[in-house]
C-alpha positions in Angstrom: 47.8 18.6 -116.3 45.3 20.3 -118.2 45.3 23.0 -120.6 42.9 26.0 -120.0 41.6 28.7 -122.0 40.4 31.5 -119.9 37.6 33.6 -121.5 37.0 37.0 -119.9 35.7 40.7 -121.7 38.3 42.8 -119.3 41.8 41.8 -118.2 44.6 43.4 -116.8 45.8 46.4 -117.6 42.2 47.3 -116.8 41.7 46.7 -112.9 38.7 45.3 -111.1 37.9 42.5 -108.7 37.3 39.9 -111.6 40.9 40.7 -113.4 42.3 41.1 -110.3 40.9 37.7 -109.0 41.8 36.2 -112.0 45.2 37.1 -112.3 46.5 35.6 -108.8 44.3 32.7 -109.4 46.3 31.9 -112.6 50.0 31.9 -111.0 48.7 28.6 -108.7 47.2 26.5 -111.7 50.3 27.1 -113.4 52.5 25.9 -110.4 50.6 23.1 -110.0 51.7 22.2 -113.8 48.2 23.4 -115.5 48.8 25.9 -118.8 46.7 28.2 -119.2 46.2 31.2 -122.0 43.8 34.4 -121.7 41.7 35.6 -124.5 40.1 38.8 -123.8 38.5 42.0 -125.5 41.2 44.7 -127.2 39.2 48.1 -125.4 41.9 50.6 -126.7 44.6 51.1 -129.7 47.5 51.2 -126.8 46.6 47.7 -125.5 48.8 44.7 -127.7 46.8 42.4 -129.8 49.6 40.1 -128.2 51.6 39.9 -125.0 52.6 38.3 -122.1 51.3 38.9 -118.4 53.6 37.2 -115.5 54.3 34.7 -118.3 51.2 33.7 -119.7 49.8 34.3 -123.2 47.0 36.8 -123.5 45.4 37.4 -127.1 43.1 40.7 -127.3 40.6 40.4 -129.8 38.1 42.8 -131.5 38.3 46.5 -132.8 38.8 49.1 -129.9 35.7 50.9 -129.4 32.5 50.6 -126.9 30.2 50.8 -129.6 27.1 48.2 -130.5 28.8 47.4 -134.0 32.4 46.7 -132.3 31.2 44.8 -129.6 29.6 43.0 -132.3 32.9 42.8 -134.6 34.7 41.1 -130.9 32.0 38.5 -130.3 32.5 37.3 -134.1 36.2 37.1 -133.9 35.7 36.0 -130.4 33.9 32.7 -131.4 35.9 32.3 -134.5 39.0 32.5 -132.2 37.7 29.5 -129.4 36.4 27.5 -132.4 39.6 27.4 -134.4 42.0 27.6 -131.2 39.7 25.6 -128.6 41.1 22.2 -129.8 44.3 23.1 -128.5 43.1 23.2 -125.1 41.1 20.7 -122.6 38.8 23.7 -120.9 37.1 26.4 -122.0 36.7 28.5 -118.7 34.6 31.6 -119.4 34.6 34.5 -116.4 31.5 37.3 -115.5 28.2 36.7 -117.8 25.9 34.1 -119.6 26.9 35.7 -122.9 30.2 34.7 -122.6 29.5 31.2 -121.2 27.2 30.7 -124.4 29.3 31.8 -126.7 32.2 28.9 -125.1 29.5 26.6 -125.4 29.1 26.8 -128.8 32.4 26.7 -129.5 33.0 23.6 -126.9 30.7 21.8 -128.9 32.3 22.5 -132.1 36.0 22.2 -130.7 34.8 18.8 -129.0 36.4 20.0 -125.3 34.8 21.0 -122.2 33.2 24.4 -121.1 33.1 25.7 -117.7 31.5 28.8 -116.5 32.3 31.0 -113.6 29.0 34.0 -112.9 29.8 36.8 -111.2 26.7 37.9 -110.3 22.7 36.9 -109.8 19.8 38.9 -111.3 21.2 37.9 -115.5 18.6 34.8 -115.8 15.2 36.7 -115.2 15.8 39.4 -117.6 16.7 36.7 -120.5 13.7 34.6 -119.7 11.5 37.8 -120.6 12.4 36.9 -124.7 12.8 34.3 -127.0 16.0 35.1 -128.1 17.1 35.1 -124.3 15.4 31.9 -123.5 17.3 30.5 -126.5 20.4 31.5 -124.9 19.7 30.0 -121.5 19.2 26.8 -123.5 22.7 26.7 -125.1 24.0 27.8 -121.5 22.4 25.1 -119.6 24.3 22.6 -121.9 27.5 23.5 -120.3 29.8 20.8 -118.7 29.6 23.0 -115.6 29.2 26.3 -114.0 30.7 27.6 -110.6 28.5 29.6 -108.5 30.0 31.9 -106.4 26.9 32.3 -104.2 23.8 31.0 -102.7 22.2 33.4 -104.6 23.3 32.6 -107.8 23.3 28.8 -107.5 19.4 29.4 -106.0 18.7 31.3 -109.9 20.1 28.7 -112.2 18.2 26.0 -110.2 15.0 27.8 -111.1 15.5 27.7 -114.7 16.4 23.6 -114.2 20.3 23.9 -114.2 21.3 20.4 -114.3 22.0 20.2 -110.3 25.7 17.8 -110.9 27.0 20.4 -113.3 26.6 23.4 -110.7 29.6 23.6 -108.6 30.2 26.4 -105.7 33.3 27.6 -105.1 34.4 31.4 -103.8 36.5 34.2 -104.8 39.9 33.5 -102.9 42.0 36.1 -101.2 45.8 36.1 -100.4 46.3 36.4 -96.8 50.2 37.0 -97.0 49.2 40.3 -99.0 46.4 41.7 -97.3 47.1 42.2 -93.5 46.7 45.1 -90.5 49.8 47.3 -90.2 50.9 47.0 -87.0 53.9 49.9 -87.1 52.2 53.3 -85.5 55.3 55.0 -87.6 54.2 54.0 -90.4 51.0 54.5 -89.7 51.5 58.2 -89.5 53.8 58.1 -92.6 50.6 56.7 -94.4 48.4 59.5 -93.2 51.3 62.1 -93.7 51.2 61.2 -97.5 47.6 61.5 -98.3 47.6 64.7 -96.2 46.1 64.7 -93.0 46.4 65.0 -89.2 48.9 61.9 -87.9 45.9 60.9 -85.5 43.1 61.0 -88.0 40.7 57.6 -88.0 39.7 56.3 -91.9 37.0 55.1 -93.2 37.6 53.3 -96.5 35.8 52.8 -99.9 37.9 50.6 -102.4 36.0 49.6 -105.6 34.7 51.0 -109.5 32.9 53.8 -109.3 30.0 52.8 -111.1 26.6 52.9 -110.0 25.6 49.8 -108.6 28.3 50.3 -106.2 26.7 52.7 -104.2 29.0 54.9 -103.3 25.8 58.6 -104.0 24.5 56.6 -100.8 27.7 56.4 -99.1 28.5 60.2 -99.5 25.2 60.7 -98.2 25.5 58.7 -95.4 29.5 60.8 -95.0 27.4 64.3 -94.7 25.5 62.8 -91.8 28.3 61.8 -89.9 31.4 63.7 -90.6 30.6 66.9 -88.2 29.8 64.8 -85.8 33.3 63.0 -85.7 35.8 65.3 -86.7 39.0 63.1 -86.6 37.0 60.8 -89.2 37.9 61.0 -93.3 35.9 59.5 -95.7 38.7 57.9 -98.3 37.5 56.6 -101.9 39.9 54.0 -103.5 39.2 53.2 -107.4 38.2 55.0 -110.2 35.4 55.0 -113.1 37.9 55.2 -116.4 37.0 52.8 -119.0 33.8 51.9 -117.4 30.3 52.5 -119.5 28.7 52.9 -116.3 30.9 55.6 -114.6 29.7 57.6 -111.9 33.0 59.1 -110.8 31.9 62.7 -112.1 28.7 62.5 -110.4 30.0 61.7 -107.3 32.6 64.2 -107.3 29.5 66.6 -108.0 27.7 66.0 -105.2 30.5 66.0 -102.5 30.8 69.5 -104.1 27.6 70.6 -104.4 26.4 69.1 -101.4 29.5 70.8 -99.0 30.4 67.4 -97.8 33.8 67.4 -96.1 36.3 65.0 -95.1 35.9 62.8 -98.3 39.5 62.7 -100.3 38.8 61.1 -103.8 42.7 58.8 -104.0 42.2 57.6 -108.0 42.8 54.0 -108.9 45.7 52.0 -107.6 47.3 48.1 -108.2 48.3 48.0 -104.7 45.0 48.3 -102.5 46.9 46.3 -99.5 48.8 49.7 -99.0 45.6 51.6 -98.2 43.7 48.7 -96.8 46.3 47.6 -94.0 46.3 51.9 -92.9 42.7 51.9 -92.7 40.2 51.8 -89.6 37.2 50.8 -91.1 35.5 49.5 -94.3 32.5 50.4 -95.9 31.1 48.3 -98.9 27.7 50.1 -99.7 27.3 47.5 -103.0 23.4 47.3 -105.1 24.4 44.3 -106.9 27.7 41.8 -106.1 28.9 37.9 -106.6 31.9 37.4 -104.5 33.1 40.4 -104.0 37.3 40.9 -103.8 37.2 44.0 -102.2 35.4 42.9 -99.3 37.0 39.8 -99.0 40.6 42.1 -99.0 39.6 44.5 -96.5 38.3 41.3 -94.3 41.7 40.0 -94.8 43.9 42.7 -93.8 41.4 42.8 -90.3 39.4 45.9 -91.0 36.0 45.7 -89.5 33.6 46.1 -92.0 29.7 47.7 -92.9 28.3 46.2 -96.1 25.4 45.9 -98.1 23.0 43.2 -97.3 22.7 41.4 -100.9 24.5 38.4 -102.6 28.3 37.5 -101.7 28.1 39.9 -99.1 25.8 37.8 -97.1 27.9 34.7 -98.0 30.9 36.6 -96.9 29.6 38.4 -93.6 28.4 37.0 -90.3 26.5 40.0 -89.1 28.0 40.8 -85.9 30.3 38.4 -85.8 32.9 39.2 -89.0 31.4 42.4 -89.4 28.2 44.3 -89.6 25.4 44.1 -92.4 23.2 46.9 -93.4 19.3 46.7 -95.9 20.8 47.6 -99.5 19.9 51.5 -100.1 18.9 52.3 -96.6 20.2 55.6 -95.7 19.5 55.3 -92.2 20.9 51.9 -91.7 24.2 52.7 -93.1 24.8 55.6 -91.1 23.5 53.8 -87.7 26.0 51.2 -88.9 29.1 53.4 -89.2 28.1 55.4 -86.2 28.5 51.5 -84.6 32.5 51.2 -85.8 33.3 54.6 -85.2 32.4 55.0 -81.4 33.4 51.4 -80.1 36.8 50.4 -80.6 36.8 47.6 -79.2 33.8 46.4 -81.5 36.5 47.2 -84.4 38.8 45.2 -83.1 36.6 41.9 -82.7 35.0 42.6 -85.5 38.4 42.6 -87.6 40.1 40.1 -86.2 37.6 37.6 -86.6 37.1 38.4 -90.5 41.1 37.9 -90.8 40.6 34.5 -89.0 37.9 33.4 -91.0 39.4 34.9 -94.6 42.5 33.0 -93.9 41.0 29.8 -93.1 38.6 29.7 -95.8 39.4 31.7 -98.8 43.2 31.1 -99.5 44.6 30.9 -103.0 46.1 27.4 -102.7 42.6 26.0 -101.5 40.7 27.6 -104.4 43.0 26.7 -106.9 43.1 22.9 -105.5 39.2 22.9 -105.5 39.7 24.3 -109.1 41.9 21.5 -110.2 39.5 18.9 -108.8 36.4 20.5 -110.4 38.8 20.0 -113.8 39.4 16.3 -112.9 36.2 15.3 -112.0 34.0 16.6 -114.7 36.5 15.5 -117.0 35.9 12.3 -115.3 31.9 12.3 -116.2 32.5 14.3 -119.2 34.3 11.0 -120.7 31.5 8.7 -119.0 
């Protein structure tokens, strides 16, 4: 058994594929006997400094705000917090960013336990090599006791700054292939489209994600005008939303589908249960600038949507172009449409395309396989750490 404190800026009640990975992740370490606490960032007045979430202890730390000084005021009472409370536990797991891993380091060091870092996403370690200050940090990071890497890409950056090569583990998101699935009832089918408003025979194409910028969804709209008149039976839908998020785009993008006449596109807000809108679906589209492992896609794959994405990071690790789905050159207009146009003509491309991804996401990516090759990773570098 080992006792784990997870380390994360966002968790639930504020939704996106890290808290949401992260929460179903939690429910199998604890079956398998593990306990394990949260310790996150206090964004607003109505989130409790204190609660449970599906039985497990989650502390909010810091003084609501998105300010420099209170993100300032959290990372002090942050690393107070894993120095004073870190002895309690065996792991300090940090979730997203270098920043956080460093600051679990530190206090690993000082709480004499062990410090493992998951990264989200490549592109952080160039950037901090550019200083002193960020070189200084990448010091204290690479003294971790390991870091997962959830791609190619990422594990390919940390060995070009020397990361020790035994410390770098890769392991994927995970996906839960009892939740995510194909409806296969035309009735309700039609009682899905019914409810969002349009025709019972309409074919959907499906966005689900933050609307922030590096998602890409200004390219996807333009890539909707393009293609819309041509295929009137088609809708655009956009699943997520850009509240609470620094980077929001979700104004501008409502902007240009107005300004730009584009029609077809119904905006559908946040929701906690994607697998509703995923399993009605046709097709998926996953226009992405910068990803890790990316839940979204990995959900849509599941529930056997063909899908277009982005050729960059966890995508690629994700996506067998024109196998499990189709791949298109990051910001390339033209590529994205002649993708689409691919999945909205053939049908019987769709269909390949979909069941193969559900094939391969069950297989692979199940909860009760990444959680057992989380429990191992635990084990084991406990087993050198002691050496």
């Amino acid at each position: 058994m080992q006792k784990i404190l997870m380390v994360t800026e966002r968790y639930i009640p504020i939704w996106g594929g890290a808290e949401n990975q992260l929460r179903q992740l939690i429910p199998h370490l604890v079956r398998s006997g593990n306990e394990v606490t949260v310790v996150t960032r206090r964004w607003s007045d109505d989130l409790p400094k204190y609660e449970e979430v599906d039985q497990v202890p989650v502390h909010r730390l810091g003084v609501p705000g998105r300010y420099p000084l209170t993100t300032g005021l959290f990372i002090i009472e942050l690393l107070f917090f894993l120095i004073v409370s870190g002895r309690k536990f065996d792991w300090l797991h940090s979730h997203g960013v270098v920043n956080m891993g460093v600051l679990c380091r530190v206090a690993a060091f000082f709480s004499g336990v062990k410090n493992i870092a998951k990264i989200a996403t490549a592109g952080k370690v160039k950037p901090l090599q550019r200083t002193l200050s960020g070189r200084g940090l990448l010091w204290l990071f690479k003294q971790s006791t390991a870091v997962v890497c959830m791609t190619s890409e990422i594990r390919e950056e940390l060995d070009s700054i020397g990361f020790p090569k035994q410390a770098m583990v890769s392991l994927p998101n995970a996906v839960d292939g009892k939740r995510f699935y194909r409806e296969s009832n035309p009735l309700k089918r039609q009682q899905f489209r019914e409810s969002i408003g349009v025709e019972l025979t309409a074919q959907l194409v499906l966005f689900s994600g933050r609307l922030v910028q590096r998602k890409g969804v200004d390219l996807l709209i333009d890539a909707w005008q393009r293609l819309y008149n041509q295929n009137p039976e088609w809708y655009l839908l956009i699943l997520g939303s850009g509240a609470g998020q620094i980077d929001s785009v979700e104004e501008e993008i409502k902007n240009q589908v107005v300004e730009q006449g584009v029609e077809r596109v119904l905006f559908l807000g946040e929701s906690d249960r994607p697998q509703f809108f995923l399993a009605n679906c046709d097709v998926f589209v996953f226009p992405s600038r910068l990803e890790g492992f990316p839940n979204a896609l990995m959900e849509a794959m599941a529930a056997e949507l063909p899908v277009v994405a982005s050729h960059i990071g966890g995508n690629c690790d994700l996506v067998v172009d024109h196998e499990t789905g189709l791949l298109f050159e990051k910001d390339n207009l033209s590529d994205l449409v002649g993708s689409l146009e691919q999945l909205i003509v053939d049908r019987q491309l769709r269909i390949r395309l979909g069941k193969r991804a559900r094939e391969e996401m069950v297989k692979r990516y199940s909860f009760e396989t990444i959680a057992a090759l989380y429990e191992r990773v635990y084990g084991e570098m406990e087993y050198y750490f002691r050496r």
